[in-house]
Structures are given as structure tokens and as C-alpha cells.
N, C-alpha and C positions, 0 to 999 in steps of 0.2 A: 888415479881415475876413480871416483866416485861410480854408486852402484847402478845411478839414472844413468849417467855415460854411458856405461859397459854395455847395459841394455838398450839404449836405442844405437849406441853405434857399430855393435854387433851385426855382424852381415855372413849369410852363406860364400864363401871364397869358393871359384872353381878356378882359379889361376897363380900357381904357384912359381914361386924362385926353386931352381936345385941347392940352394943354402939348408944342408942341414939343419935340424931341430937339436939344439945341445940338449944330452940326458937329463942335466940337472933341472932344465924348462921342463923336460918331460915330468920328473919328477912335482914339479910346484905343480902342473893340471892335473897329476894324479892326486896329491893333496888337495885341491881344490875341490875334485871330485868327490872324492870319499867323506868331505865334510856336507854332503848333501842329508838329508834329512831319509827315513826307511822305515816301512811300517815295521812296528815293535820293535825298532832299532836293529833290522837282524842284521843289517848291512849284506847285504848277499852277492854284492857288484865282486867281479873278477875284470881284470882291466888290460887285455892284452895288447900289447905294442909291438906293432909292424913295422920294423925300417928295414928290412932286405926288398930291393927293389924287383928281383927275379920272384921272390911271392909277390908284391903285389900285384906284378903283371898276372900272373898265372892264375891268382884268385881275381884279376879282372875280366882275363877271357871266360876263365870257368864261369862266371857270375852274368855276363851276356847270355852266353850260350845256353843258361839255365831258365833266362828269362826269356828266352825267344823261344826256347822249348816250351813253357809249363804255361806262361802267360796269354788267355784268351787273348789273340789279334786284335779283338772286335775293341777289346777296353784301353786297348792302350793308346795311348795319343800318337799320329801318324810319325811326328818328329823321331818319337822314340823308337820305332820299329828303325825308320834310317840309324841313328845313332849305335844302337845295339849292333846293326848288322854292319856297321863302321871296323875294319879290324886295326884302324888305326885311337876307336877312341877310345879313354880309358877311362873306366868310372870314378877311378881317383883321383883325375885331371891333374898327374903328373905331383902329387903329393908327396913329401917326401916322411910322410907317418903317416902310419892307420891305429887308430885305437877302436879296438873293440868293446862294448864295454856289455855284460853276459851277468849271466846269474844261472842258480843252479832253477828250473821248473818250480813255481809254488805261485803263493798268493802275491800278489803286489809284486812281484819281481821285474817285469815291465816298467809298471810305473817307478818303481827304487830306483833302476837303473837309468831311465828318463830324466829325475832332477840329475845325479849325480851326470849325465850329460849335459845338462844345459849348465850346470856349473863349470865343468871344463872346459865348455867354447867359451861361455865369460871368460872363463882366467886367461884362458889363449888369447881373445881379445885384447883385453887389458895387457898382456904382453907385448903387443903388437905381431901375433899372429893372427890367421887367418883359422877357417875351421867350415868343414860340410858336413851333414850329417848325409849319409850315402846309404838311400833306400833301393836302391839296386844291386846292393851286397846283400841283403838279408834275405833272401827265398836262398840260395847257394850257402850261406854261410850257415845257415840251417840245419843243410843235408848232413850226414853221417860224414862224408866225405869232404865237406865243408868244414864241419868241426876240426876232422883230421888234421886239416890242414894249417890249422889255428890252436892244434892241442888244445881244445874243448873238452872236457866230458860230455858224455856221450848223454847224459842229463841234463847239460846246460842248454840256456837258448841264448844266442847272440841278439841284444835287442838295438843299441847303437852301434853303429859303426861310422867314427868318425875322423877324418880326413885332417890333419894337424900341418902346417907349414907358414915359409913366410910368404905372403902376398905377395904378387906381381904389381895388383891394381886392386884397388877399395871396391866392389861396386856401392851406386847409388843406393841412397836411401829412397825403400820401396812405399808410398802410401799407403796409409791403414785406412782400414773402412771405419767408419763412428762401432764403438762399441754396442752390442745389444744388450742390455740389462733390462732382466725382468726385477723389477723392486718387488719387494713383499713389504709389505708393515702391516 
């Protein structure tokens, strides 16, 4: 698969097979990650992989429950307040890996850790996996007790957390709006 491929045919998956992720897959998107590019090269990514199914439940309810606590009512989209308060849904949508991907606090640690994510759902991609990036993990994965729960340092901040399996179904390809470009010359 060429690198246009990968990137237009790249999709958020929320529907997963129970078909285990083989290690050695795991292993080539962790490669694939850490070959992302990092201001002054510090590389600062830590890459933590989740396959015990009894954590990811447990950091899914935790992770609801934190966001129906902390999160203004008023900002959130109605759908979501149902969903959160769903005790059957789960924010890994039944995934069978979570990769966190974390740095220790500093400059550009966000963004270092952001390519080395968008490199990883490529690779999975181009595998023929599936991949989400789950912004409903990251106010809990946060906390002290968040961290704990992912053997974080108590320094680090979890900035991806993404959801690795094999598809059930592709979804559609979603329309882009025309690019805005301001030219300068």
C-alpha cells in the first residue's frame, strides 16, 4: 500500500472482531511509531499496550464516570451525555488493544506524540487493522489514579490513546470540505 492509500483510506473504526492483535503486529506499529519525527529528536513517546480485557473495562467505566463528573452538561453534545450514562457502552467499542502513547511533561510533547500516532493508525491501516483515537479516555487517564492504572509516571501526560483491532466493517469514506489556504507570495 502506497502512502496516498494509507491516508485516504484510513478510517476511525468503532467496530471490532474479538480476533486478537498478534504481538509481533503490535510490535511493527510500535516501529512504525517511533519512526515519527520529534522536536530536537528527544523522542519522548512511551507506548503503553493494553490487552487485559478486565483493564480496559474498568478504565472504561472509570473514564465515563469522570467525564459525566467533571464535564460542563451544558458543552456536551446531548447524544453523549446518553452514551456515557449507557453502562453497557464502552468507549473502546469492544477493542481488543489500547495503546496509549504519553510523554514525560515538556515542550512539544503533545505534538511528538501526535505524529508518532498518526503513524501508528497508518501502519495498522495498511495492515488491515482498524484504529480510534479515544478522546474520552484522556481527562481520567490523566488523573493520578488514571496514571496508576497504566503505570504512568506521575510526570507523564497520556496524550493518544488509541484503540488497535481487526474491523468488523470499513466505515465510509467521510467528505472533506475544500481546503482553506491563505497563499502569501
Amino acid at each position: 500500500m502506497d502512502i496516498r492509500e494509507a491516508i485516504d483510506g484510513r478510517r476511525a473504526v468503532r467496530e471490532f472482531t474479538t480476533k486478537p492483535v498478534e504481538e509481533a503486529v503490535l510490535h511493527l506499529l510500535v516501529d512504525a511509531a517511533i519512526q515519527a519525527p520529534s522536536a530536537v529528536n528527544r523522542q519522548p513517546w512511551l507506548l503503553t499496550i493494553v490487552r487485559d480485557s478486565s483493564l480496559l473495562a474498568r478504565v472504561s467505566n472509570e473514564a465515563k464516570a469522570y467525564m459525566l463528573r467533571t464535564s460542563p452538561a451544558a458543552l456536551a453534545p446531548h447524544h453523549f451525555l446518553d452514551i456515557l450514562n449507557d453502562p453497557k457502552f464502552d468507549i473502546f467499542y469492544g477493542a481488543p488493544v489500547l495503546v496509549v502513547i504519553s510523554a514525560a511533561a515538556g515542550p512539544w510533547a503533545v505534538e511528538d506524540c501526535s505524529l508518532a500516532a498518526e503513524n501508528l493508525k497508518l501502519a495498522a491501516h495498511a495492515a488491515g487493522l482498524g484504529t480510534c483515537w479515544i478522546g474520552f479516555a484522556l481527562g481520567r487517564l490523566g488523573t493520578p489514579d488514571g496514571k496508576s492504572a497504566l503505570k504512568l509516571a506521575d510526570t507523564g501526560i497520556p496524550v493518544a490513546p488509541i484503540i488497535v483491532g481487526h474491523p468488523k466493517s470499513v466505515p465510509s469514506a467521510v467528505s472533506r470540505k475544500a481546503p482553506r489556504i491563505n497563499w502569501i507570495s
